[in-house]
N, C-alpha and C positions, 0 to 999 in steps of 0.2 A: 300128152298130159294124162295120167291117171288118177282121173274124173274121181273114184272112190277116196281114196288116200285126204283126198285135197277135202271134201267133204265130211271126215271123221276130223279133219284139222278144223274145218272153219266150227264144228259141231262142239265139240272140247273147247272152243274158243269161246266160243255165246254162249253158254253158259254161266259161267262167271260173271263176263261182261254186263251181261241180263243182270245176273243178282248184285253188281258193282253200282251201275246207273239207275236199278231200282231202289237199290238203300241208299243212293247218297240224292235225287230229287223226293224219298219218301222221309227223311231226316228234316233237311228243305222243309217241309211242309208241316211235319210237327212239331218241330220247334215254333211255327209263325204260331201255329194254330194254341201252343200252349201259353205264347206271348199275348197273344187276343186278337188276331187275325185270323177267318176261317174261311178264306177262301179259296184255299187246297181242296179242304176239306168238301166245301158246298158244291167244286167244281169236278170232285168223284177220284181225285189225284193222291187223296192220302189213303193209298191202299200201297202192301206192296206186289200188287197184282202185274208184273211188268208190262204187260199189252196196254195199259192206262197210261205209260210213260213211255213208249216207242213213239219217235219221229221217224218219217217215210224214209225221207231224205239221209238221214244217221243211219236206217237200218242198211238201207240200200249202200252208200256209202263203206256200211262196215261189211255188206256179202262181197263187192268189188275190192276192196284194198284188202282185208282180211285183219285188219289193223286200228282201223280209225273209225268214228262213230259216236254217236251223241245221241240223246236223249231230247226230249220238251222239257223244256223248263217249267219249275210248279210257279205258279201264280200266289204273288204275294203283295198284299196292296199295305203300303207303309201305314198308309192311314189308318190301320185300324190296329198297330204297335201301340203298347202302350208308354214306349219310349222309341218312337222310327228311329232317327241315327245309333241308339247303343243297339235294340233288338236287329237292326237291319244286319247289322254287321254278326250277331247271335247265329241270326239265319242263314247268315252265306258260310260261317264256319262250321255249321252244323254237318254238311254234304262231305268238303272232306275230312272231320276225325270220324265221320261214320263211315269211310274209307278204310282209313289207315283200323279201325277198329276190326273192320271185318276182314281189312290184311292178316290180324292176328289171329281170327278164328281160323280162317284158312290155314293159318301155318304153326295151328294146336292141331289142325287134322291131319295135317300132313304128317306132325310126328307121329299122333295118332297111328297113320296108317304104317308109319316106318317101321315102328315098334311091334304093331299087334299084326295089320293085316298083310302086308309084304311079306314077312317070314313065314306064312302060310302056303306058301310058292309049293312045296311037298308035294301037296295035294294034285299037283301037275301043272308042270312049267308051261304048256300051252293055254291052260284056264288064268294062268298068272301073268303071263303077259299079256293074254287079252283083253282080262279085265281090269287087270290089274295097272299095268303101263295109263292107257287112259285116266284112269282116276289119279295117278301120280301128276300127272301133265298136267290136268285140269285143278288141281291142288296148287301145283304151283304157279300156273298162269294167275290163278283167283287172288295170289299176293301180290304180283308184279302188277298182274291188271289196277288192284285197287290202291296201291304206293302210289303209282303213274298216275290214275284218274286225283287222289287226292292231291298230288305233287303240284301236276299240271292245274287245277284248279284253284289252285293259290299263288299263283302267278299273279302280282297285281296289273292285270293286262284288263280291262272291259271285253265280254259283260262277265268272268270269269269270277269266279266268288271270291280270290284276293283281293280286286277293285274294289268291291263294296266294302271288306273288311278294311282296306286302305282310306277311304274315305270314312270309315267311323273316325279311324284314329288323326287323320290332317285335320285342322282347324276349317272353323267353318268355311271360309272366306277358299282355302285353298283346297276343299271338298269339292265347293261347288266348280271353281276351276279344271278339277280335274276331272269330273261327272262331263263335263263339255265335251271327252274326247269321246266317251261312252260311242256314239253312231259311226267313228272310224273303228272303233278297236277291234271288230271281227275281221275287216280289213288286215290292221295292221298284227293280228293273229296270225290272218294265212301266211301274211309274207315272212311269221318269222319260221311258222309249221314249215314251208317249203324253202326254206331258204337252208334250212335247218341248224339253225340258232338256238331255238327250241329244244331239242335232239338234245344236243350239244350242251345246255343247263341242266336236261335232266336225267336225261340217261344214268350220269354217274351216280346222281343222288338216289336212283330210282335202283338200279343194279348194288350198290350200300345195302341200303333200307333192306333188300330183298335178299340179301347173302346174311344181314343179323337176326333174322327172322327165321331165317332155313337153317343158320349155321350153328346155335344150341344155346339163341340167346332165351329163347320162350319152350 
C-alpha cells in the first residue's frame, strides 16, 4: 500500500468534510439561538471553529473507512422555542439547506477555478497538476460531500433532521407516535447504511444534484 497517496486522499477529503459538518451543526444552532434558545450558544458550539463539533468516534470512523463520519450534535432544548413544534422542525432544516447552500459555493469555485485558475497550466504543467489537480478534487468532493450530507440528513429516519421536520408536519397525536421509535432509529439506520438500501436511495439523487451543479447549471 502506498502509505502517501492514501494520505493526500484522506487530506482532500477532510477538508471539506470539516467545513460540511461544521456549517450544517453551526446552522443547527443559529437558527435555535435566533428563535430564543441559546444553548448552542452558552455551551461554546456556535462557533464555526470545527474542533468544537468533532466526535471521537465520527472522526476515528471517518480516518478508517475514508468515507463515513459524523459530527456532535448541537444542543437544543425545545423549551425555550418560542414555538417548539414549528421552530424544532426551523432547526432540523436549517443543517441541510446550509448543505445544499454551501454545495453551490463550492461549485461557483470550481467554475471559478475552470475558468480563471486551470488555464494558467502555462506557467508549468508540473506546478499545475500539483497544485492544481488537488484543489479540483477538493472542489468537487466539497459538492458531492455536502448534496450527500444534506440528502442523507432528510431522510425521515430518527434522530436525522428529516424526523424532526416530519414530526412538525404529522398531527399531533401521530408525532408523538412516531417520536416513540426515535431510541431504535440509529439501529434501524445502520441496518439500512449496511444493508445498503441507503446507497441505493441516494446515490442517484446525490450523483443528479452533483452533475446540475458541475454541468453549467450555476
Amino acid at each position: 500500500m502506498d502509505f502517501l497517496p492514501d494520505l493526500r486522499i484522506l487530506i482532500i477529503m477532510a477538508m471539506p468534510l470539516l467545513a460540511a459538518v461544521t456549517v450544517h451543526e453551526y446552522a443547527h444552532g443559529w437558527v435555535a439561538y435566533k428563535l430564543g434558545d441559546p444553548t448552542a450558544k452558552m455551551a461554546g458550539r456556535l462557533t464555526l471553529n470545527p474542533i468544537r463539533h468533532l466526535d471521537f468516534f465520527g472522526t476515528l470512523a471517518f480516518i478508517i473507512t475514508q468515507a463515513i463520519g459524523w459530527a456532535r450534535p448541537v444542543p437544543v432544548d425545545p423549551r425555550n422555542l418560542r414555538d417548539p413544534r414549528r421552530d424544532m422542525m426551523l432547526v432540523a432544516l436549517a443543517g441541510p439547506s446550509a448543505n445544499f447552500l454551501l454545495a453551490i459555493a463550492f461549485a461557483i469555485m470550481l467554475r471559478f477555478f475552470d475558468l480563471i485558475i486551470w488555464p494558467l497550466s502555462w506557467l508549468g504543467k508540473d506546478i499545475a497538476v500539483f497544485f492544481g489537480k488537488p484543489i479540483f478534487l477538493m472542489l468537487a468532493i466539497g459538492i458531492q460531500l455536502n448534496i450527500g450530507l444534506g440528502v442523507f440528513n432528510l431522510l425521515p429516519v430518527p434522530p436525522l433532521d428529516g424526523s424532526k421536520i416530519l414530526m412538525g408536519l404529522l398531527p399531533r397525536e401521530l408525532a408523538y407516535k412516531y417520536s416513540r421509535l426515535e431510541p431504535y432509529g440509529f439501529i434501524v439506520l445502520l441496518l439500512l447504511i449496511f444493508t445498503g438500501v441507503i446507497q441505493k436511495i441516494l446515490l442517484p439523487v446525490v450523483w443528479t444534484l452533483s452533475h446540475l451543479l458541475r454541468g453549467g447549471i450555476i
